[in-house]
N, C-alpha and C positions, 0 to 999 in steps of 0.2 A: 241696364245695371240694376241690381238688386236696390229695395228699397232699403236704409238701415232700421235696424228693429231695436228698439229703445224698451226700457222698463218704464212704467209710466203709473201716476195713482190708480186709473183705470183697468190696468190689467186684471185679467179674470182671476177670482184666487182658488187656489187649489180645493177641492171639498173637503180635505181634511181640515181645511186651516179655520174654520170655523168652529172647530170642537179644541183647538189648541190655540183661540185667540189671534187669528189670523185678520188681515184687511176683510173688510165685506163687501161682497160682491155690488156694484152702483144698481142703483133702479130701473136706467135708462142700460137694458141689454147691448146696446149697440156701443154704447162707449168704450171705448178703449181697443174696439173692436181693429187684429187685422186688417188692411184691406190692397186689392189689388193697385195697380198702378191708376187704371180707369176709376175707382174709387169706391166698387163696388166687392163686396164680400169676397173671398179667394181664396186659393191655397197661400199657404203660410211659404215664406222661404224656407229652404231646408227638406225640401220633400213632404213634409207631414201633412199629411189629410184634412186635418179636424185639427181648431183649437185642444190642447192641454194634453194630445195623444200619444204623448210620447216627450222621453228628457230630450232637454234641448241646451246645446254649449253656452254658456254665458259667455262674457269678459274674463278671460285669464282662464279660459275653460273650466269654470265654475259649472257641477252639475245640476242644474233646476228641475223640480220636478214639476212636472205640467201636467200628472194622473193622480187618481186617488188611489190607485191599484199600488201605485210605491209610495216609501216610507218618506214622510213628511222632512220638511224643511232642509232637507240636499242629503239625509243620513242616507249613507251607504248600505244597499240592499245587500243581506245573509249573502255571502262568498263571493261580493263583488271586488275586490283587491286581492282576491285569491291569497289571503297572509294565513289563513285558517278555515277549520272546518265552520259550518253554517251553526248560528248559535242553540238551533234548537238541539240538533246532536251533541253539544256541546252540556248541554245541561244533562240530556238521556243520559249521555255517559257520567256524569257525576252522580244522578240519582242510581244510576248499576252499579258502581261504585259504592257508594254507601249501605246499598242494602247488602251488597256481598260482604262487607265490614260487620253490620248489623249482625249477617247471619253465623261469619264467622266468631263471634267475638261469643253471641249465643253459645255456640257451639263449644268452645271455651269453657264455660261459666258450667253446663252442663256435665262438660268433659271433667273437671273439678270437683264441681258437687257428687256427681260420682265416686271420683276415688274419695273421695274425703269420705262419704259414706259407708263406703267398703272398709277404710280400713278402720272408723269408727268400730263398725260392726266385729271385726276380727277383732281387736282391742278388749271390746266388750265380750265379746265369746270366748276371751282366753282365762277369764274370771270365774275360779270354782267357787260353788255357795255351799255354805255348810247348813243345810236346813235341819239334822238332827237336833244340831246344838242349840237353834231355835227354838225348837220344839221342847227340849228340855230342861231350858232355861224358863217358857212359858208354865212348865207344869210345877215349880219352884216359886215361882214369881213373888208368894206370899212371904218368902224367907230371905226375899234380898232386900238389899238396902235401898231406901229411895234416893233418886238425883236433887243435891242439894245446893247445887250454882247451875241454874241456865245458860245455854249454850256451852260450858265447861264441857271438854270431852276428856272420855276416858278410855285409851284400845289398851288392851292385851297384846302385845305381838310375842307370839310363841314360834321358838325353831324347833321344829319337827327333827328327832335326830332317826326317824323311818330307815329300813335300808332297803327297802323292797322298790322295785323298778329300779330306774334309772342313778337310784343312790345304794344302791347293792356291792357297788366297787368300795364302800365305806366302811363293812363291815359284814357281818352274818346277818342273812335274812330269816328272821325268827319267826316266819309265818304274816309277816305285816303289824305286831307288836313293835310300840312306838313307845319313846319318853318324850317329855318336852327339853331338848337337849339344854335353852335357852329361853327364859319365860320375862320380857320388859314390860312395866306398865309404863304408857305413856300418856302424861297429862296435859293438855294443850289448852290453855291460860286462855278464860271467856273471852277476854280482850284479843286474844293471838298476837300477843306481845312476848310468850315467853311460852317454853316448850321444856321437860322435864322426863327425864326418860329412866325409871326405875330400876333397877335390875336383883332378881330374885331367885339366890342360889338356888341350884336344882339339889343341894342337899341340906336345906334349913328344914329341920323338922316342925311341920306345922298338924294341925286336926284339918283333916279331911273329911267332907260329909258322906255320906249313902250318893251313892251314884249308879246309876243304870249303866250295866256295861254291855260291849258293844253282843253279849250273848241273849240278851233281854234279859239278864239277872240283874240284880241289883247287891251293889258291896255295902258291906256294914263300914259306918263312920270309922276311923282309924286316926290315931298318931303318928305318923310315919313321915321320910322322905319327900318334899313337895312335887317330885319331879312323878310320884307314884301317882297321883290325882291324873295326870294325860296319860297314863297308861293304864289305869284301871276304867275311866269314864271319858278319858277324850278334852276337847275342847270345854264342853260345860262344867264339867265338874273340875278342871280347872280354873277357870272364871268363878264357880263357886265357894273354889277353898280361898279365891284371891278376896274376894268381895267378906269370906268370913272373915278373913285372917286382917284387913285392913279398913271394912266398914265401905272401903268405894264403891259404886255403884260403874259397872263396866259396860262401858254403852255400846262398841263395837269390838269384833276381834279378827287378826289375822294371823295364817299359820304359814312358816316360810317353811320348807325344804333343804336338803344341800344343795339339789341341783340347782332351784330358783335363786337360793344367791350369789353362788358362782355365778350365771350368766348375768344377775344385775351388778356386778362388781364389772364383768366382759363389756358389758353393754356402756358403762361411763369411760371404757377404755383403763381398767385400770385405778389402784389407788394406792398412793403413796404413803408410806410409813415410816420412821429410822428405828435401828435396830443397835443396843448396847453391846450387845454378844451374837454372835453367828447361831443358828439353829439349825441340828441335823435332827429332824424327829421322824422315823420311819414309821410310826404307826398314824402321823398325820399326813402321811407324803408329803414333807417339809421339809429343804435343803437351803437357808439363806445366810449368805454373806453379814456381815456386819457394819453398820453404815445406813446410809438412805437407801430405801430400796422401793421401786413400784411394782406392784403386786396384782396380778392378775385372777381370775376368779376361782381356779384351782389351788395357788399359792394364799391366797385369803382367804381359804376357807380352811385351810389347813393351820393357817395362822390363828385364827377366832377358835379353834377345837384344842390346838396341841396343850398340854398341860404335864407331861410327863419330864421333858425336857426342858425345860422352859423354867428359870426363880423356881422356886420355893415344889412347883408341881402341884401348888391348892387350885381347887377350881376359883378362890377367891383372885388371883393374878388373872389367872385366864378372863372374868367377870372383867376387870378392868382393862385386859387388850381387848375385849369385846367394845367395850364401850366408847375407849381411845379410835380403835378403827373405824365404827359407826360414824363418829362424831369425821375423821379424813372424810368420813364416803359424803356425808353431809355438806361438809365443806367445797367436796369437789366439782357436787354435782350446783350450786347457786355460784361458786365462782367464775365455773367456766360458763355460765348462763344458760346452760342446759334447757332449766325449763320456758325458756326465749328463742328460743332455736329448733325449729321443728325438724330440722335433720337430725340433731343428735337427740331431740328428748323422743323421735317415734323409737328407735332401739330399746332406750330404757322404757317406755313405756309397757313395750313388749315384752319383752323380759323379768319387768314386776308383776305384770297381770299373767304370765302366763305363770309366774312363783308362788302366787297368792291362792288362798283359799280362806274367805272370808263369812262374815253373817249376811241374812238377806240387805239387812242395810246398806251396806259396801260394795254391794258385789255386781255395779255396774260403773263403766268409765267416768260416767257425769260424776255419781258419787263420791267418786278417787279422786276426779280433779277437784272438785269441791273443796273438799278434805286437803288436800294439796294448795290451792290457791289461798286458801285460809293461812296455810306456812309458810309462803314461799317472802313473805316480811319479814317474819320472822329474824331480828340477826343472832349470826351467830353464835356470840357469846351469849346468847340467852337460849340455847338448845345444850341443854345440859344434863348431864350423866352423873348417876350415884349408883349407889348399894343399898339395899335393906340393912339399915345397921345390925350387923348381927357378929357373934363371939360361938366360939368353940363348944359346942353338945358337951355340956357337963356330963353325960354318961357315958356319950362315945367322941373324943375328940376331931373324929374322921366325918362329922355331922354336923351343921351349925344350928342356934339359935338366936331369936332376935333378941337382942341388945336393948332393954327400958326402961325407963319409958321415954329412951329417945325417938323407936320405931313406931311408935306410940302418936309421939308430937308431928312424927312427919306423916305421916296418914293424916291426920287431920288439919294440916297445911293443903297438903293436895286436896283432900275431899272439901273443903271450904276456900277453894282455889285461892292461895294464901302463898305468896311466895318463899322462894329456899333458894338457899346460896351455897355454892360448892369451891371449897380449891385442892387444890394436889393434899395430898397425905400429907406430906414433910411442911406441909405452913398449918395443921391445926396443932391446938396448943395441946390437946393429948394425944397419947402414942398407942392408944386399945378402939384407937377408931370410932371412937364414939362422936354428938356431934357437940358444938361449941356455939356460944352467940358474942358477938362479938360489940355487943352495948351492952353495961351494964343493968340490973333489973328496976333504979330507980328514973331511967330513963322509955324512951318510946318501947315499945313490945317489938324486942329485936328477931332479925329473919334469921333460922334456925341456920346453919352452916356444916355443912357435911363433905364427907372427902369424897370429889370426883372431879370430872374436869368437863370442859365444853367445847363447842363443835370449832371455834376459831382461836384454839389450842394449840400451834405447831410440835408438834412430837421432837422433833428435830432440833430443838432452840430450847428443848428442857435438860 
């Protein structure tokens, strides 16, 4: 009969268990020692050879380990309960796992910065620069005015009324002779708390200087028509009859097209107007109902041009649907978050830059959005719209002239970034358009007040 095999202080202890605080092994080798029945040394019950050479069943089949070669104090060797794979696989595979994450996510970030930089680049490549007008504004330099409010800016946005290319369905193309169909300065308040947007009949008779034309002649100074300065000299010498005629100093400029704002009207989807009376104007291609109506970029540009059919037929009505509609498009484009939403603002961005022809200063996308992000607080009743105060050409009624010294005071509100307040026609208290202040003179130095209206204006609700 087998001898019974007891656990005992003696028993020999595993080699591991001294590095994990295990019994220690007794001094006297022989203690605790198996031994055969006669008393002498022996094989173990169980078949085993050799003390510790192998697991050996306990009580309640408890697995003990009796090697150093298995894991210590009864843990279950890699894939012994066969419930899972062996843990070192088990890690392999998390570390292959991760670096494929790793490399995809790379590849991602990559795939990204890519396009992003491509269609920067398009963005940026659809920006025409006007370096003449640089250059001739450079050789002038001594006759313009200085910038007299830091950071105050000052654009020119002129609409090209061109028909040559793509704007030829507009009218006769006269060899690429151009007016400035539509000439706004716009002043944008140091602080970019307030945004001011001028607009300057293109038949208010002003002095024009000497201007290089585009044949390398140069014109003699002239009294004439303002719209005649972008057709005799272009862009600078428009900017220069502006700068004489009101003393500002014009720091950037941009020249829009038909086409280019047709497709930036397309590109916000659209811009909503109401309409008192129906207009059929054939020589704007213009057929609209009466009522509210949204307007898309062939229907809005016919709208901002027609003058024939439309009130009175002065281009001074027309100036103010100019500016009523700017101010909808304005509105459109910060209400529906446009410039927050990179789906709808890449359209419009496309569609501005590829409309634009600017100075070198302008004429790359960081610049724009600069320019842009500087406005985009802006609210909107503070983006607001007037006229050059001005009255009927005492010698030709079909010509205007400025109105002073109201146009006078208002040049020097802008040029000394000074603010100006606008309402509708029907609330100033004279009837010849002139402007009004509305605290008397023994009080604070009142803000000059002039008829126009602002970008959070509803047309609809007047």
């Amino acid at each position: 009969m087998d001898a019974d095999v007891t656990e005992s202080a003696g028993t020999p202890a595993d080699p591991d268990d001294s590095a994990t605080g295990g019994d220690r092994k007794p001094d006297n080798p022989d203690a605790g020692e198996e031994r055969a029945p006669d008393g002498s040394p022996g094989a173990l019950p169980g078949g085993n050879d050799a003390p510790g050479s192998g697991p050996k069943d306990g009580p309640g089949g408890e697995t003990r380990s009796g090697s150093g070669s298995g894991p210590s104090h009864g843990a279950p060797s890699e894939g012994s309960d066969g419930s899972g794979p062996p843990v070192d696989i088990v890690v392999k595979r998390k570390r292959h796992w991760v670096r494929w994450t790793a490399l995809g996510a790379s590849f991602v970030v990559l795939v990204a910065a890519g396009a992003g930089w491509w269609l920067y680049k398009k963005l940026d490549g659809n920006i025409r620069t006007d370096t003449s007008a640089a250059a001739e504004l450079r050789a002038y330099e001594k006759e313009r005015p200085s910038t007299v409010v830091h950071n105050a800016q000052n654009i020119l946005l002129i609409g090209s009324d061109s028909r040559a290319g793509d704007n030829r369905k507009y009218g006769r193309d006269d060899g690429g002779s151009q007016r400035s169909d539509t000439t706004i300065l716009l002043h944008l308040a140091a602080n970019r708390k307030s945004a001011t947007a001028m607009s300057i009949p293109r038949d208010l008779m002003v002095n024009i200087p000497e201007c290089h034309k585009s044949d390398k002649t140069v014109s003699k100074p002239q009294f004439a028509q303002f719209n005649w300065a972008f057709e005799s000299g272009g862009t600078a010498c428009t900017i220069r009859t502006v700068e004489k005629m009101t003393g500002i100093r014009i720091d950037h400029h941009m020249v829009v097209d038909f086409s280019g704002f047709k497709n930036m009207v397309n590109a916000v989807d659209g811009v909503e107007i109401c309409l008192k009376e129906p207009i059929d104007d054939s020589a704007a291609h213009l057929k609209l109902a009466a009522g509210r109506q949204k307007l898309n970029g062939e229907q809005a540009l016919g709208y901002v041009r027609a003058r024939k059919s439309i009130g009175n037929g002065s281009d001074t009505e027309r100036m103010d649907r100019q500016q009523q509609f700017l101010g909808a498009l304005v509105n459109k484009v910060q209400s529906n978050g446009v410039l927050l939403n990179p789906t709808r603002l890449y359209p419009v961005l496309d569609a501005a830059t590829k409309a634009l022809t600017t100075d070198p200063g302008l004429d790359s996308l960081k610049d724009l959005y600069d320019l842009v992000r500087g406005m985009r607080n802006v609210p909107t009743d503070k983006v607001q719209f007037l006229t050059v105060p001005r009255q009927p050409y005492s010698a030709n009624r079909n010509r205007d002239e400025l109105v002073q010294p109201d146009a006078d005071k208002l040049f020097k509100q802008l040029r000394d970034d000074k603010p100006v307040a606008v309402v509708p026609a029907d609330q100033l208290k004279d009837d010849d358009g002139k402007n009004t202040d509305d605290t008397d003179a023994s009080g604070p130095t009142p803000t000059p007040t002039y008829s126009g209206n602002n970008a959070a204006t509803d047309l609809c609700k007047q």
